[in-house]
N, C-alpha and C positions, 0 to 999 in steps of 0.2 A: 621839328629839328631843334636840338638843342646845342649851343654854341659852351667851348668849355675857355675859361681863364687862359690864356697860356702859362701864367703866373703858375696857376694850380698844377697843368701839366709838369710844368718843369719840378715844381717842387714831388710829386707824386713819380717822377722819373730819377730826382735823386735821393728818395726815399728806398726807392726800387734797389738802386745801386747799394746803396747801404745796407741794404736788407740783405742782398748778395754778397757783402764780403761779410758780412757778419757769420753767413750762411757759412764760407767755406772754412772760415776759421773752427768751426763746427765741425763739419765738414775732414778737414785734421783729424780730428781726433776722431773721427769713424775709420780710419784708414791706418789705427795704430791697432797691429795684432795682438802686442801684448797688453796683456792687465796694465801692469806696472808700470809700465810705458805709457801708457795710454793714462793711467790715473796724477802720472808725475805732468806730464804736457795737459792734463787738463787744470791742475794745479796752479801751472802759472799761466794761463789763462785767466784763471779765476781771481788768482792772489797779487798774480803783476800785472798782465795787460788790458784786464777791465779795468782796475780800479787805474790805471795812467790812463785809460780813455776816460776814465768819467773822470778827472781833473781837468783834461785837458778842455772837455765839452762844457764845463762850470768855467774853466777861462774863455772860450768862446763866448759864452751866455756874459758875460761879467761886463768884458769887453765891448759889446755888441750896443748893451744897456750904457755903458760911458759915453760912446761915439755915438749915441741918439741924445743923448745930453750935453755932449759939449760942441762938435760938429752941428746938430741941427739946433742947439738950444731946447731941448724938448723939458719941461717937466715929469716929476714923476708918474704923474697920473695921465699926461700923455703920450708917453711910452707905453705905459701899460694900458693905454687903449689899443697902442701900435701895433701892439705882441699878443693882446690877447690873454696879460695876466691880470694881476690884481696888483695892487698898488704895493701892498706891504713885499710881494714874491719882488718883483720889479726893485724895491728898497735892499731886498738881500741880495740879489744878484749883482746891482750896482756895489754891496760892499763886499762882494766875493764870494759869499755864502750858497 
């Protein structure tokens, strides 16, 4: 019998979740009849609201990286053993990038 993280579960349940609204935003646009409609709503999908979530998910990551450094005092290279990057990824995040 094997025993699982609950750490893991949790994260792999809201990966789930994620996975599912990503889904239905998809999802949308299978339920537009027309072309044109369908190709304009896939449009800003693509052109406005991926690219505000991927800002928004580089401020998440940015942030996350600061308040492991200044909150817990962590160095660079112990953070990125935290997270599981590498030191230089960890460096960019910290200055926004």
């Amino acid at each position: 019998m094997t025993t699982t993280d609950p750490a893991d579960e949790e994260r792999a349940a809201r990966r789930q979740r994620m996975r599912e609204q990503i889904d239905a935003a998809l999802a949308c646009l299978d339920e537009i009849a027309d072309p044109i409609e369908r190709e304009l709503a896939a449009r800003t999908l693509a052109d406005e609201l991926l690219p505000e979530a991927g800002r928004r998910v580089r401020t998440v990551r940015s942030e996350v990286v600061r308040e492991l450094r200044t909150a817990r005092g962590l160095k660079l290279r112990e953070v990125a053993a935290e997270l599981g990057l590498s030191v230089p990824r960890v460096d960019q995040l910290a200055k926004g990038k």
